[in-house]
C-alpha positions as CSV (number, residue, x, y, z in Angstrom):
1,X,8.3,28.8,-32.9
2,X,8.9,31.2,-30.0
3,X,6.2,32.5,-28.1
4,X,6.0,35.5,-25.3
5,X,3.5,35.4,-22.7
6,X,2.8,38.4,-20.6
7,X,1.9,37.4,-16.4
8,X,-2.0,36.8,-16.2
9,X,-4.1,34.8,-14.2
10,X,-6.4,32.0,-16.4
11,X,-10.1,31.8,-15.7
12,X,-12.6,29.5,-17.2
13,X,-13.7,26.0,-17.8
14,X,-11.4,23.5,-19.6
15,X,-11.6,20.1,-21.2
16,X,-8.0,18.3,-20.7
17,X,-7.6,16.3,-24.5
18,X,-8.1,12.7,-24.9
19,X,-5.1,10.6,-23.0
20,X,-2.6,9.8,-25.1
21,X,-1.3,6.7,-23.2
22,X,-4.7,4.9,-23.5
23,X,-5.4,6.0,-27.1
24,X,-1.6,4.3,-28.1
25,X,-3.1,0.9,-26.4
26,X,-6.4,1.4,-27.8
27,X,-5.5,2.1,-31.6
28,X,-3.0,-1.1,-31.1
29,X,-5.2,-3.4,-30.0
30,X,-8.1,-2.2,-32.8
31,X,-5.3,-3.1,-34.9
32,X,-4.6,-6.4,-33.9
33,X,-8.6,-7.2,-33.4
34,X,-10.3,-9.7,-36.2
35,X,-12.7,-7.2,-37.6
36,X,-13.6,-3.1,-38.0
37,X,-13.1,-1.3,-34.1
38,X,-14.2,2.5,-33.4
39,X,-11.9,4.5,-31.1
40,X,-13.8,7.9,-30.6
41,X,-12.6,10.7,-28.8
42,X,-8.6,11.1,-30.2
43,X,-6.5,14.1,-29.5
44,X,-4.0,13.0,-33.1
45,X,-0.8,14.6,-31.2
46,X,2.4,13.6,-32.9
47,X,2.8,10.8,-30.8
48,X,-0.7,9.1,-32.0
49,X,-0.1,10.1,-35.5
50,X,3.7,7.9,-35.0
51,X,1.3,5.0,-33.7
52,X,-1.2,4.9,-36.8
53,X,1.7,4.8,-39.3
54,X,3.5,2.1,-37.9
55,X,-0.1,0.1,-37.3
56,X,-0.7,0.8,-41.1
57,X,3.1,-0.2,-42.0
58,X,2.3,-3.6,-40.2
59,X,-0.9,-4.4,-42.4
60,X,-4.4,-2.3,-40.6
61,X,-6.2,0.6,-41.8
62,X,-7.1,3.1,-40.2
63,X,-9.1,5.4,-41.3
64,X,-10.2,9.0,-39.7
65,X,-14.3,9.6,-38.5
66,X,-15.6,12.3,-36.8
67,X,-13.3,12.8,-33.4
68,X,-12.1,9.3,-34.2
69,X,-10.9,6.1,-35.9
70,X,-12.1,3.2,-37.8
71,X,-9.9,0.9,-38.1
72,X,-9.8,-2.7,-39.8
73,X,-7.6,-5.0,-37.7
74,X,-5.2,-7.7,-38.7
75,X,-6.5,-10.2,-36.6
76,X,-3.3,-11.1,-35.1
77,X,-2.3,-12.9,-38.8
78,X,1.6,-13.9,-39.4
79,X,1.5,-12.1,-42.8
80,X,4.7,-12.5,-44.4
81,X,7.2,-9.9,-45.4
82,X,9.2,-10.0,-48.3
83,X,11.6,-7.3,-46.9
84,X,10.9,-6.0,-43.0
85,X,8.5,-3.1,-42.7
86,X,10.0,0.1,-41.8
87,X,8.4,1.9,-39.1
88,X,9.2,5.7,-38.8
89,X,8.3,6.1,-34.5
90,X,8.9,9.9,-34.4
91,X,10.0,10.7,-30.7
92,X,7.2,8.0,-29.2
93,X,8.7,6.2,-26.7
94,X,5.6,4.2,-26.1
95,X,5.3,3.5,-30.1
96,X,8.4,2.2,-30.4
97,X,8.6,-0.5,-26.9
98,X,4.8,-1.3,-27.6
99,X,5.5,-2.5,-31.5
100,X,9.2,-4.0,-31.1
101,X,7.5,-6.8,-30.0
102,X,4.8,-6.8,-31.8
103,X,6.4,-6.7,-35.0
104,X,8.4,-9.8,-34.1
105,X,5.0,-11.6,-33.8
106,X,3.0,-10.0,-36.7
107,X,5.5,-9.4,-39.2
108,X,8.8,-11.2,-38.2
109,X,10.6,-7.7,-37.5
110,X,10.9,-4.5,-38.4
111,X,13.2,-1.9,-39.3
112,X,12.6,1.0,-36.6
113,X,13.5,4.7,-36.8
114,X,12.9,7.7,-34.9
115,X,13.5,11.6,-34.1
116,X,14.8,13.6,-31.3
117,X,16.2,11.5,-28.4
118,X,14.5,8.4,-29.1
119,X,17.0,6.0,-30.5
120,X,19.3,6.8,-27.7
121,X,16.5,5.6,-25.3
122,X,17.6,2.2,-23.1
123,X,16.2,-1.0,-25.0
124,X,18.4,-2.9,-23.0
125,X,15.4,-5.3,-20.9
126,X,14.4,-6.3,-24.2
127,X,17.9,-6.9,-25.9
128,X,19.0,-9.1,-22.7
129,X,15.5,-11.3,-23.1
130,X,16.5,-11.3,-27.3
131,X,19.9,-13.2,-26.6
132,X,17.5,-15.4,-24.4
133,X,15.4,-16.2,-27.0
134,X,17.6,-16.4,-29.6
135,X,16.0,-13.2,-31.4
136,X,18.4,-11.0,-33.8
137,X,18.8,-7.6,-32.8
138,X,21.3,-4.5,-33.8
139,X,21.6,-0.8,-34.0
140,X,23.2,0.9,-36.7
141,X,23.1,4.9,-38.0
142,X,19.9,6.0,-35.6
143,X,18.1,2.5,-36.7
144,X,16.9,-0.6,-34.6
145,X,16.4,-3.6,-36.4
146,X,14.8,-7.0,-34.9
147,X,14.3,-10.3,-36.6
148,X,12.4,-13.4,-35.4
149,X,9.4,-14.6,-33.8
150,X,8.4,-15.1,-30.0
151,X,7.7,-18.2,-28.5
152,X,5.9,-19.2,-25.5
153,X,7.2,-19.2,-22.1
154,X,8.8,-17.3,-19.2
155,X,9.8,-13.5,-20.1
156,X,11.8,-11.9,-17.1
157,X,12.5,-8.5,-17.7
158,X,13.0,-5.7,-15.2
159,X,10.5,-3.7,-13.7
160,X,12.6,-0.6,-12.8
161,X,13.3,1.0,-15.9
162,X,10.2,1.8,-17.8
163,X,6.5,0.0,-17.6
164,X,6.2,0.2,-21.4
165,X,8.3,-3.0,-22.2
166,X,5.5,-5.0,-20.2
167,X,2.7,-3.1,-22.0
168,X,5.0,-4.2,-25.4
169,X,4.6,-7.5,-24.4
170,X,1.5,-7.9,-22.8
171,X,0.1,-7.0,-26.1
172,X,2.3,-8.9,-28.7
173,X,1.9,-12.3,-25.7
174,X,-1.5,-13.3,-26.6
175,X,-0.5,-13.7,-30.6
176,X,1.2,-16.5,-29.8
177,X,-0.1,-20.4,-29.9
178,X,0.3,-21.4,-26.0
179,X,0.4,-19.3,-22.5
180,X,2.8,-17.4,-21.6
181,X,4.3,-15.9,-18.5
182,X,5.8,-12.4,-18.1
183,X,7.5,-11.8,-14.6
184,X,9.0,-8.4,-12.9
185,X,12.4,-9.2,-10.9
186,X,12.3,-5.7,-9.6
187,X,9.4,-3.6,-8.0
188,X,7.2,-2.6,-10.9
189,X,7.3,1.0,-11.4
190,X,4.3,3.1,-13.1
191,X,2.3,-0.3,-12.7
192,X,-0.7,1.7,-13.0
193,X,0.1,1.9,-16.6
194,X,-0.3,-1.8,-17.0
195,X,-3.3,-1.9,-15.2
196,X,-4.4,0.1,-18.2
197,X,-2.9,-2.0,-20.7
198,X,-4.8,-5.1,-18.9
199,X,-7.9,-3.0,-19.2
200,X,-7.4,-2.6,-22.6
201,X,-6.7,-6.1,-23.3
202,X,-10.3,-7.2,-21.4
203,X,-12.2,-4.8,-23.0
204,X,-10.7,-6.8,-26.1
205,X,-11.2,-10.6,-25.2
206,X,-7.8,-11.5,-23.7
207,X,-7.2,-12.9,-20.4
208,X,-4.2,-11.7,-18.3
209,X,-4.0,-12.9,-14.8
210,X,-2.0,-11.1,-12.4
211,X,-0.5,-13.2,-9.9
212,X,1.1,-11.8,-6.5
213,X,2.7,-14.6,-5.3
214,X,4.6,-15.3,-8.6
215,X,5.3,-11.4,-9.2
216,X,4.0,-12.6,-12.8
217,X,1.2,-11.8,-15.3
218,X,-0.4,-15.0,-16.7
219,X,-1.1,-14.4,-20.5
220,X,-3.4,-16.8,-22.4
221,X,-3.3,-17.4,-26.3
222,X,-6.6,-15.9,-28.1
223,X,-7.8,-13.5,-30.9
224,X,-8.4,-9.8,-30.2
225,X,-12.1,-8.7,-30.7
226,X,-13.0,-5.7,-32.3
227,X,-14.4,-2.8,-29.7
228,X,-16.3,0.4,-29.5
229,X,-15.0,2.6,-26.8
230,X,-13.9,6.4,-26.2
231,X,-10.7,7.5,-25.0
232,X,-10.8,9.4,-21.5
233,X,-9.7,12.6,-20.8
234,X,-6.0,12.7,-20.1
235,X,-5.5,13.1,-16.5
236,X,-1.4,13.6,-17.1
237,X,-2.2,17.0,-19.2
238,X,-5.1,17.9,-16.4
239,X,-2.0,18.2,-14.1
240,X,-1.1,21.1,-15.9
241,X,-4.2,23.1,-15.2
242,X,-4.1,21.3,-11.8
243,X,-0.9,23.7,-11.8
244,X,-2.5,26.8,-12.7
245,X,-5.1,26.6,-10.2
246,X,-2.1,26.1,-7.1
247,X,-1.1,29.3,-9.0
248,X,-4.1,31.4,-8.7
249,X,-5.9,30.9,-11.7
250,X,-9.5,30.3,-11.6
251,X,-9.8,26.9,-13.4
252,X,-12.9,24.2,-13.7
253,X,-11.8,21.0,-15.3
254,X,-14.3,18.9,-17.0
255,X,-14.5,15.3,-18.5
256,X,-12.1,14.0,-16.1
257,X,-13.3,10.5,-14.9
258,X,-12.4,10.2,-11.3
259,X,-12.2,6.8,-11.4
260,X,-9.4,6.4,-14.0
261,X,-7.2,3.5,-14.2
262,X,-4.3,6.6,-15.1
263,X,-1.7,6.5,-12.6
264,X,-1.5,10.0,-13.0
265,X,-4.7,10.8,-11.4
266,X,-2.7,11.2,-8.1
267,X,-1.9,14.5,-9.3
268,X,-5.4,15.3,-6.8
269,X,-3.6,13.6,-3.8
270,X,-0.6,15.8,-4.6
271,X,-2.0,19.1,-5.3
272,X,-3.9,18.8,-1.9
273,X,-0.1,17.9,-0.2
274,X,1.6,21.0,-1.8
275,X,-1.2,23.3,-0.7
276,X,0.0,22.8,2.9
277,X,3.2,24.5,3.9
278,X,6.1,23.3,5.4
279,X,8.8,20.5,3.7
280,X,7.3,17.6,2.2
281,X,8.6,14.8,0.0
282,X,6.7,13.3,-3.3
283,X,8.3,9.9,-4.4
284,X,7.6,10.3,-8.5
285,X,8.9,6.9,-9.5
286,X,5.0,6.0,-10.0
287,X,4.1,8.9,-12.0
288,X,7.2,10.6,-13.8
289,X,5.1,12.8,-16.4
290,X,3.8,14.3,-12.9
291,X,7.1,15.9,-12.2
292,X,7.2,19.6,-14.3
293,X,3.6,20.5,-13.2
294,X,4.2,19.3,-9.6
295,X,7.6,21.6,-9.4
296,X,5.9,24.4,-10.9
297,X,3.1,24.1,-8.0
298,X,6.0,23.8,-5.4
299,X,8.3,26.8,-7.0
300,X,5.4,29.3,-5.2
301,X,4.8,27.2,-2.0
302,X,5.8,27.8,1.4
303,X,8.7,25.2,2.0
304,X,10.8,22.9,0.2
305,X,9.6,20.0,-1.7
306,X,12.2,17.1,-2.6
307,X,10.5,15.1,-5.4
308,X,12.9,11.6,-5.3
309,X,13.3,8.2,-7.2
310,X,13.3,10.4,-10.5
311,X,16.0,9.3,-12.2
312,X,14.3,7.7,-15.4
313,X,13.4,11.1,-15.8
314,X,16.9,12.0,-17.4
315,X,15.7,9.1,-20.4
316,X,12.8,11.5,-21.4
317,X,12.4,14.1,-24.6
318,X,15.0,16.2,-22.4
319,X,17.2,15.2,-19.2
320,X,14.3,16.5,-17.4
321,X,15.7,16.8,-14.1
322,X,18.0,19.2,-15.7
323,X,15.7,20.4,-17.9
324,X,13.2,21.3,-15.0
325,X,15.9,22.7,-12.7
326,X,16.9,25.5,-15.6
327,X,13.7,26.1,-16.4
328,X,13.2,27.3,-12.7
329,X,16.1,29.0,-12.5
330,X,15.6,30.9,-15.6
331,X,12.1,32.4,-14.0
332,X,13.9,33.6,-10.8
333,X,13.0,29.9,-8.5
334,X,15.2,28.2,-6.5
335,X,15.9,24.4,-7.2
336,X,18.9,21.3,-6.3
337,X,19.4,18.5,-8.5
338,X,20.7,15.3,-7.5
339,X,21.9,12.2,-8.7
340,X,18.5,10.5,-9.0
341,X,15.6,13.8,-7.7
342,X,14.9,17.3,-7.8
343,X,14.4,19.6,-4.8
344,X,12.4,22.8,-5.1
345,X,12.5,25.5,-2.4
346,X,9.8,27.7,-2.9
347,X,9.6,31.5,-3.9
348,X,7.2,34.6,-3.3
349,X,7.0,35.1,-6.5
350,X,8.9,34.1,-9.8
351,X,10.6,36.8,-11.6
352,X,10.1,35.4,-15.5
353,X,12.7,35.3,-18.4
354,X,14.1,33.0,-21.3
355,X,13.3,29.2,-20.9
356,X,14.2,26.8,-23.5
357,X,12.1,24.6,-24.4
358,X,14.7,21.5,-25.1
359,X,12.4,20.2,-27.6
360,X,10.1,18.6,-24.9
361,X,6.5,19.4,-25.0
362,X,6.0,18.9,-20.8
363,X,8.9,21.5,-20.5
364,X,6.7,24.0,-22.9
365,X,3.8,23.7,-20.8
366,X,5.2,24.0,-17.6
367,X,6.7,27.1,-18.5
368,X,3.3,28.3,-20.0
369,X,1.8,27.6,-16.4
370,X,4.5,29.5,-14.5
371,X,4.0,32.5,-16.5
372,X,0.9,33.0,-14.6
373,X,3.0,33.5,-11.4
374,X,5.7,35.5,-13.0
375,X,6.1,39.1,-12.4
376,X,7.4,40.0,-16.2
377,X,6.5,38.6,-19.2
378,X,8.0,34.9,-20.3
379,X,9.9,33.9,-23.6
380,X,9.6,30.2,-24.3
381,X,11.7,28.6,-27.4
382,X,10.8,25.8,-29.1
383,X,6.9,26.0,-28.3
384,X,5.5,24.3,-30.9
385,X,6.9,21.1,-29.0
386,X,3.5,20.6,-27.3
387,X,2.3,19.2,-31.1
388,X,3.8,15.9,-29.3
389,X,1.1,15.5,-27.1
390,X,-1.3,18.3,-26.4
391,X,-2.1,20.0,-29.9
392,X,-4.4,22.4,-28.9
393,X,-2.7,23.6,-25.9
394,X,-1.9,27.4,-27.0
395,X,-5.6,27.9,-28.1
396,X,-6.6,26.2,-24.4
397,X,-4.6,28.3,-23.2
398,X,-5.3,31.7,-24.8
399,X,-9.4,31.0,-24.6
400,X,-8.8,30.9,-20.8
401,X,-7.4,34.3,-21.1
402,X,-3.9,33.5,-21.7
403,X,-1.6,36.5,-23.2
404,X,0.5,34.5,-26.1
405,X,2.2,36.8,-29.0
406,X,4.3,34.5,-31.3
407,X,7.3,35.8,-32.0
């Protein structure tokens, strides 16, 4: 689907949809829990939708209610498999490293598959603590397939290429018989999304101990409790309309909490930065899904904004340092791509044009937001790519005033 928007400002109140990132964990863990959980309050984007049919796949049901889920966990049980269950993870990175581990424990394996980019994303922490462990592995025709079960003991992974193999872990860890210890031997990056998963895990029954002078998180053996809880509003698609408002639009944004455990809250500390002229530098290695609304804020700033230690980025839906670069280019900015960051001089004023989408919903958006700014109208290809994470984003976006004619 391709969509044309003609340049207007946005005005109005809007309600950012449920976070994704804490609705994977939550519908996880529900699924893991000895009994019936309620998880109220989910946006089901593509992504969650990829979660719920591998959860089922693996033995839970889960069924819809209201703005929710009730779903009847597992209980953490070692069912056996006659053959290993094939679970389809669409283009969810965070479905796919959350369960690879968790199917070893629950299942003995699985057969993965997967859409877009996804297969071709790095695996390789958990593949080098496989031939540790003595755990089969191998890819073959777009397909991942694991075989074993985990034991006990020390995990040493890498903390430098994406969070989400500690989140798989953390949550597959406590299934097993005796403690376990999981330890970064690099700086943890986007450790805010851990502190999530631990949150998750409490709010479940399971103890994880973080402890600084070991690097390590301490993970004890125990059965996941069924919950009641709401997913927050997603602070990572706020940024968006965070975006908007640097722009000019007159935006309220409501159900936020302020004292998230998101890591991508610090979109506030960085809005407030870009609304200052003169060069600054925004190190995104904490907060990656930050970096297409934060360069659509600097493309119309006063200075030049170098946004560094970006180079997961490239492992995305889209190479999205690339991916962001054309974008800009294509609406008449200015912006340098290096090896591992993005620099974005700023503008008056951005001309508009032909962006394509590259299949990646945060790429869609950004564009949307720029349009605001734009001078004539905008063509964006491949729009219906926000159904990964944000499926009500074109109605969001027209109620605030937005000019959208599908094409």
């Amino acid at each position: 689907m391709d969509v044309r928007i003609q340049p207007r400002l946005l005005s109005g109140a809007v309600t950012p949809p449920p976070s994704k990132s804490l609705a994977h964990r939550m519908i996880i863990a529900a699924a893991l829990a000895a009994g019936v959980s309620t998880v109220r309050q989910v946006a089901f984007s593509q992504d969650i939708e990829a979660t719920l049919r591998c959860m089922q796949a693996l033995g839970a049901r889960c069924e819809r209610a209201g703005d929710g889920l009730r779903i009847s966990g597992i209980g953490g049980v070692r069912e056996p498999f006659q053959e290993p269950p094939r679970l389809d993870c669409g283009e969810s990175g965070s479905t796919l490293r959350f369960l690879i581990p968790i199917s070893l424990e629950t299942a003995g394996g699985g057969v993965f598959t997967g859409r877009g980019r996804l297969m071709e994303r790095p695996q390789q922490p958990y593949f080098d603590l496989f031939q540790e462990k003595g755990i089969a592995y191998g890819q073959k025709d777009g397909e991942l397939t694991v075989r074993g079960r985990l034991t006990p003991g020390e995990y040493r992974l890498p903390g430098n290429v994406s969070s989400q193999f500690f989140t798989g872990l953390l949550l597959a860890l406590p299934l097993l018989e005796e403690p376990s210890i999981l330890v970064s031997t690099t700086p943890l990056e986007s450790a805010s999304y851990v502190t999530m998963t631990m949150n998750v895990l409490e709010l479940c029954g399971i103890q994880v101990r973080y402890s600084p002078r070991h690097g390590g998180f301490g993970v004890c053996p125990g059965i996941y409790s069924p919950f009641e809880a709401a997913v927050e509003a997603d602070w990572s698609q706020a940024a968006f309309w965070y975006a908007a408002i640097a722009l000019g639009s007159n935006l309220r944004l409501r159900g936020l909490n302020g004292q998230s455990a998101q890591g991508d809250a610090v979109v506030v500390r960085h809005d407030k930065k870009l609304s200052q002229p003169g060069d600054v530098t925004i190190d995104i290695s904490g907060c990656p899904d930050l970096l297409p609304p934060l360069a659509v804020m600097a493309a119309v700033r006063d200075g030049s904004t170098a946004f560094v230690n970006a180079a997961r980025l490239r492992l995305k839906e889209s190479d999205r340092l690339s991916a962001v670069r054309d974008m800009l280019l294509d609406l008449g900015g200015l912006a340098d791509e290096g090896p591992d960051s993005l620099t974005v001089h700023g503008v008056s004023s951005l001309r508009g044009g032909i962006v394509d989408g590259v299949n990646d919903h945060r790429i869609v958006m950004a564009a949307a937001v720029a349009a605001t700014r734009c001078e004539g109208p905008v063509t964006i290809q491949g729009a219906e790519a926000v159904r990964k994470s944000y499926p009500e984003f074109w109605r969001d976006y027209e109620n605030l005033g937005g000019d959208v004619r599908v094409l």
